[in-house]
C-alpha positions in Angstrom: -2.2 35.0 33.7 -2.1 33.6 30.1 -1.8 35.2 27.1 -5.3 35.7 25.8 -6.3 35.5 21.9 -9.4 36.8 20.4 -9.9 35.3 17.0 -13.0 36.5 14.4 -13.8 34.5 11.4 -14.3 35.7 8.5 -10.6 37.5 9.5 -10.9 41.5 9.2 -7.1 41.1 9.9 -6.2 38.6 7.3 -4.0 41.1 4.8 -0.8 42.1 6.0 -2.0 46.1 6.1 -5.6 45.3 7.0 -7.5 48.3 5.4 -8.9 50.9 8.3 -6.4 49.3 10.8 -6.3 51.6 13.7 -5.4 50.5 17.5 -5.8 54.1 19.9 -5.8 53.8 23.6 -8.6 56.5 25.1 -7.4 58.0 28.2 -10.5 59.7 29.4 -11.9 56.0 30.2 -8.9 54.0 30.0 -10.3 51.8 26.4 -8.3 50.4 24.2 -10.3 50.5 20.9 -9.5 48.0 17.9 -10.7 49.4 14.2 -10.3 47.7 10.6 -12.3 47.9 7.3 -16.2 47.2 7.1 -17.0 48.6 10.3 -15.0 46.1 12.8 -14.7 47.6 16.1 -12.9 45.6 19.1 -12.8 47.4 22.7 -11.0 46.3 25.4 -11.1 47.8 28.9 -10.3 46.6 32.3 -13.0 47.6 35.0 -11.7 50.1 37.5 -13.6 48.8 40.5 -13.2 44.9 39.8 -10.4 42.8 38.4 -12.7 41.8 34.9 -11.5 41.8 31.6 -13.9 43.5 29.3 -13.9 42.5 25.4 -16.4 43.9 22.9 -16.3 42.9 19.3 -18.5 44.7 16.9 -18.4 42.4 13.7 -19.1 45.5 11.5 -20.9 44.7 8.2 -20.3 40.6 7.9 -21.5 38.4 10.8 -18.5 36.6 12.3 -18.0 33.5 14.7 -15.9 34.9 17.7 -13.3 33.0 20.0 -11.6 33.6 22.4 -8.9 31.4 24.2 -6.4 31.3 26.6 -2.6 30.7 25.3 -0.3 29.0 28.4 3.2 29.4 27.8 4.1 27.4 31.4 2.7 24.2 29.9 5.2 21.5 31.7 7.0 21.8 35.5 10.8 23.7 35.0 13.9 24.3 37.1 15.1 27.4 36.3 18.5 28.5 37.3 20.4 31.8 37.0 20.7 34.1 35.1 17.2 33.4 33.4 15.8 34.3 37.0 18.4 36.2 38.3 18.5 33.9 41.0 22.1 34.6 41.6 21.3 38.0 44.1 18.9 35.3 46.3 22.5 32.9 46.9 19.4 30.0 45.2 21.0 27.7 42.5 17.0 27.5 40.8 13.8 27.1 41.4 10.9 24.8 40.2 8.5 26.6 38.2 5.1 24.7 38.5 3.0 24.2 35.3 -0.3 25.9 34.4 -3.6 24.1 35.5 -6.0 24.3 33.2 -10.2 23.7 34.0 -13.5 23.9 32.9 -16.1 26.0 34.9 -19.8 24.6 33.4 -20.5 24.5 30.1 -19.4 28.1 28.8 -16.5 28.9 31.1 -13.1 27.7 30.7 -10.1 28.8 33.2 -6.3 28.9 34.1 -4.0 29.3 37.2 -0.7 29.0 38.4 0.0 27.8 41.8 3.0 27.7 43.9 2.9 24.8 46.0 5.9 22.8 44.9 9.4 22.8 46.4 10.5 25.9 44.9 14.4 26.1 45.4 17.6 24.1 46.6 19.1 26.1 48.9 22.9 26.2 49.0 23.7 26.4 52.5 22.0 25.6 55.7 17.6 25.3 55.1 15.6 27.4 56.3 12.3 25.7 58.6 10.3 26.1 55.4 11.7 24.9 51.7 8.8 25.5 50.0 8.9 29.2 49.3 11.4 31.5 48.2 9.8 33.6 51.1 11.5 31.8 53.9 14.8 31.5 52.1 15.3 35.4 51.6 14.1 35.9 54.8 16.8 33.5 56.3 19.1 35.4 53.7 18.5 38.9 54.7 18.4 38.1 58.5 22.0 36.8 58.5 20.5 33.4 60.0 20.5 35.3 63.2 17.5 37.2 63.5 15.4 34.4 61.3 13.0 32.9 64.1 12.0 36.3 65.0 11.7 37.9 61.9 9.3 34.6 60.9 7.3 35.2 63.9 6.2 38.4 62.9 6.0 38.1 59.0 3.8 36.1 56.6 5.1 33.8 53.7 3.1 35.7 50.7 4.1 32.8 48.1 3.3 29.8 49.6 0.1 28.6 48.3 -0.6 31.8 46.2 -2.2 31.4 43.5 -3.2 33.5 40.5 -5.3 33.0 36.9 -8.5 33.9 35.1 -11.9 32.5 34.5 -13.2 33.5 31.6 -16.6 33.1 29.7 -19.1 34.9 27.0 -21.0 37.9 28.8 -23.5 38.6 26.1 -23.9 37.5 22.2 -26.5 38.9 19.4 -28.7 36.0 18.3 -26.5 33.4 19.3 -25.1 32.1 22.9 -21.6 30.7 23.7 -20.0 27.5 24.4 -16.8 25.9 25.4 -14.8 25.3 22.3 -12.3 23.3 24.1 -10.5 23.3 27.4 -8.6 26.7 27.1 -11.7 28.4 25.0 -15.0 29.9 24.6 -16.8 30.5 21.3 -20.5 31.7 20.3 -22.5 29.0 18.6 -22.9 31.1 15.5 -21.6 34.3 13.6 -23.1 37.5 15.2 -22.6 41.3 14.8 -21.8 41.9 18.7 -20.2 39.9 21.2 -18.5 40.5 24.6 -16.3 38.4 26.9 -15.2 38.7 30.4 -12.2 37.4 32.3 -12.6 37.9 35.8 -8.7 37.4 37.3 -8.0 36.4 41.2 -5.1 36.1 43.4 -5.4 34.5 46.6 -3.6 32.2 48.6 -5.8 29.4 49.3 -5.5 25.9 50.9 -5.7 24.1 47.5 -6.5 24.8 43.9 -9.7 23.7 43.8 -11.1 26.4 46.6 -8.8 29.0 44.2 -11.3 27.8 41.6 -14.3 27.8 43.6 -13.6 31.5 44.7 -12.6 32.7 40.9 -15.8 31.2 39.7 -18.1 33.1 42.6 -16.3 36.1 41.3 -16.9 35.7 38.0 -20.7 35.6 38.5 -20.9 38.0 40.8 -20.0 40.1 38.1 -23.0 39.2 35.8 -24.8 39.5 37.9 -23.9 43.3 38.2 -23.7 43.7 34.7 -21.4 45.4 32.1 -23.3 48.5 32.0 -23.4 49.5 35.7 -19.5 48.3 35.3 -19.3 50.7 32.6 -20.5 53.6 34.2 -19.0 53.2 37.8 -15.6 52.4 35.6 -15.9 56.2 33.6 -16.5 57.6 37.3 -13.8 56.2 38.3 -11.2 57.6 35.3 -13.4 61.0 35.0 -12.4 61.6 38.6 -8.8 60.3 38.3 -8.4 62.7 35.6 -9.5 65.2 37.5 -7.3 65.3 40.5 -4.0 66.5 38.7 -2.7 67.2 35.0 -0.3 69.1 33.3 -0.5 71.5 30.1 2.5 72.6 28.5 2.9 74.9 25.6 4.4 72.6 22.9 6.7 73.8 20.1 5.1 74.3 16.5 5.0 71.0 15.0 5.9 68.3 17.5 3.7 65.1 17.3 0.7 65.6 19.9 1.2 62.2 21.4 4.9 63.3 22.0 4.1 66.6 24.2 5.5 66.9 27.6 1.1 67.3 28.7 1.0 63.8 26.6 4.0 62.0 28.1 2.6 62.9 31.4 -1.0 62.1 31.0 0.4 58.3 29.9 2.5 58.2 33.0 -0.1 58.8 35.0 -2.3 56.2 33.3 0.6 53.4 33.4 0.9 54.3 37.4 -2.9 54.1 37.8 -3.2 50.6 36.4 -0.8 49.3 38.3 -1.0 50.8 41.9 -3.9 51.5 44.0 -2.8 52.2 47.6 -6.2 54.5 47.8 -8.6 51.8 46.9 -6.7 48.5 48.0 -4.4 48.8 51.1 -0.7 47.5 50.2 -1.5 47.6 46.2 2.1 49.4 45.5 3.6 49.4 42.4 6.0 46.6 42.3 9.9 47.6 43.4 12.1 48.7 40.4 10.0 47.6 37.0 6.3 47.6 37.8 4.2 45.1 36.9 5.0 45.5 32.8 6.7 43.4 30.7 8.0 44.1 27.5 8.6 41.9 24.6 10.2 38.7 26.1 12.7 38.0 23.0 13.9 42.2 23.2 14.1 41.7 26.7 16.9 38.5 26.8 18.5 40.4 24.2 19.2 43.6 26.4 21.0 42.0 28.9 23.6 43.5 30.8 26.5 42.1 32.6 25.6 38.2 33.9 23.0 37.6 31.9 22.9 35.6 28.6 21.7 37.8 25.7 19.6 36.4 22.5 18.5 33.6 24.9 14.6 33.3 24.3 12.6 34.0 27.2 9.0 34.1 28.2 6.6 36.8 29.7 7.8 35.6 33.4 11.4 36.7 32.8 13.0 39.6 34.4 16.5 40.9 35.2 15.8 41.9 38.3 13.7 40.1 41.4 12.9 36.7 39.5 9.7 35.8 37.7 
């Protein structure tokens, strides 16, 4: 996915301490809530039993014009080579990183996708059938060369083709409507009190980006159409009865920070390993091997770099130390 901006004018944000800044995460139904002066109020929540964005943006006690837009940081087609991929463990000398395709869906829906469909690495010794995915390449790799055709036979090539991104568009708006503010954007036509935005994300491997945009746009309304507030309750059923499987409660020490309790700690582990691994609801959604699917800050992250790798080089959000991008 992008990077994803929401923007309010008049700014609540403006001063450098905004007064009544507060940003809590609520665990009970996974929320992230978004507080400053005047009454301003920003939720964001991702549903549990769809893969939809949720933004709702009280404007408090001043009317305010809200955006929201999608910031692409892979805006042109780059080789990368090692170490910024560390490429090196995969024997690859780089890969082709495809740019960002950004589209339109009607008048009020804007979206973006990255596909893998280009040539994706120049292989240093002998080629593999298929050069078009890194697949095929560490499958050759890990096989020795000798067991390639039969390992093929029975695996699938997950990369070629796959495609992933976001539609997004206004879900509802008090006494206005939204429009497409440009070709990464959505905006309602006027200031209001309460607005809410969805961005419904896909993965799929499809034939071409176009049916990847067909299929992201037919989830998107399929989501309307079942509305934020039957979302909303089958999403606090679904955290209510997370929550209620297993915890922890620890007698703390006089004095120690709630949040920083060993019942705290593990009640946020929890929660990261819930958003990112479902094997109970999707068959083969496992946490990604040796990192998760988390990134921290991309600048930090050059900077911590261990033996091979270039530190205080700047990076982007697709950068990791380990497996590639």
């Amino acid at each position: 996915m992008a990077r994803l901006r929401l923007s309010l004018r008049p700014n609540p944000f403006a001063a450098d301490a905004p007064a009544g800044f507060a940003q809590t995460l609520h665990l009970p139904n996974a929320t992230i809530v978004v507080r400053a002066a005047g009454g301003v109020r920003i939720a964001l929540w991702i549903d549990a039993s769809s893969n939809t964005l949720l933004i709702e943006a009280h404007a408090g006690a001043v009317p305010r014009t809200v955006t929201a837009s999608f910031e692409v940081w892979r805006n042109t087609t780059q080789a990368i080579a090692p170490p910024a991929g560390d490429l090196g463990f995969c024997q690859i000398d780089q890969v082709i990183r495809p740019a960002d395709k950004l589209e339109t869906v009607g008048a009020s829906a804007v979206a973006v996708y990255h596909r893998n469909e280009l040539d994706e690495g120049t292989f240093p010794y002998e080629s593999p059938t298929n050069r078009s995915s890194l697949w095929d390449w560490t499958l050759y790799q890990q096989t020795g060369g000798e067991g390639y055709e039969r390992a093929r036979a029975v695996s699938k090539d997950m990369l070629t083709n796959r495609t992933f991104g976001a539609v997004m568009s206004g879900l509802t708006c008090t006494g206005c409507s939204w429009k497409r503010a440009d070709d990464r954007s959505v905006q309602s036509s006027a200031a209001t009190s309460f607005a809410s935005v969805q961005v419904s994300v896909l993965t799929a491997q499809t034939p071409s980006g176009s049916e990847w945009l067909s299929k992201a746009a037919t989830q998107a309304t399929a989501f309307k159409r079942r509305g934020i507030e039957a979302a909303r309750r089958d999403h606090s059923a679904w955290w209510s009865k997370f929550w209620q499987e297993a915890w922890v409660s620890v007698p703390s020490e006089t004095g120690v920070p709630a949040d920083q309790t060993m019942s705290a700690q593990h009640a946020i582990h929890r929660f990261v390993t819930a958003c990112q691994g479902r094997p109970k609801d999707t068959p083969n959604a496992m946490i990604k091997f040796n990192g998760g699917i988390w990134v921290p800050d991309p600048i930090l992250g050059c900077r911590m770099g261990g033996s091979g790798h270039s530190q205080g080089v700047r990076c982007d959000a697709d950068f990791r130390f380990w497996a590639g991008g």
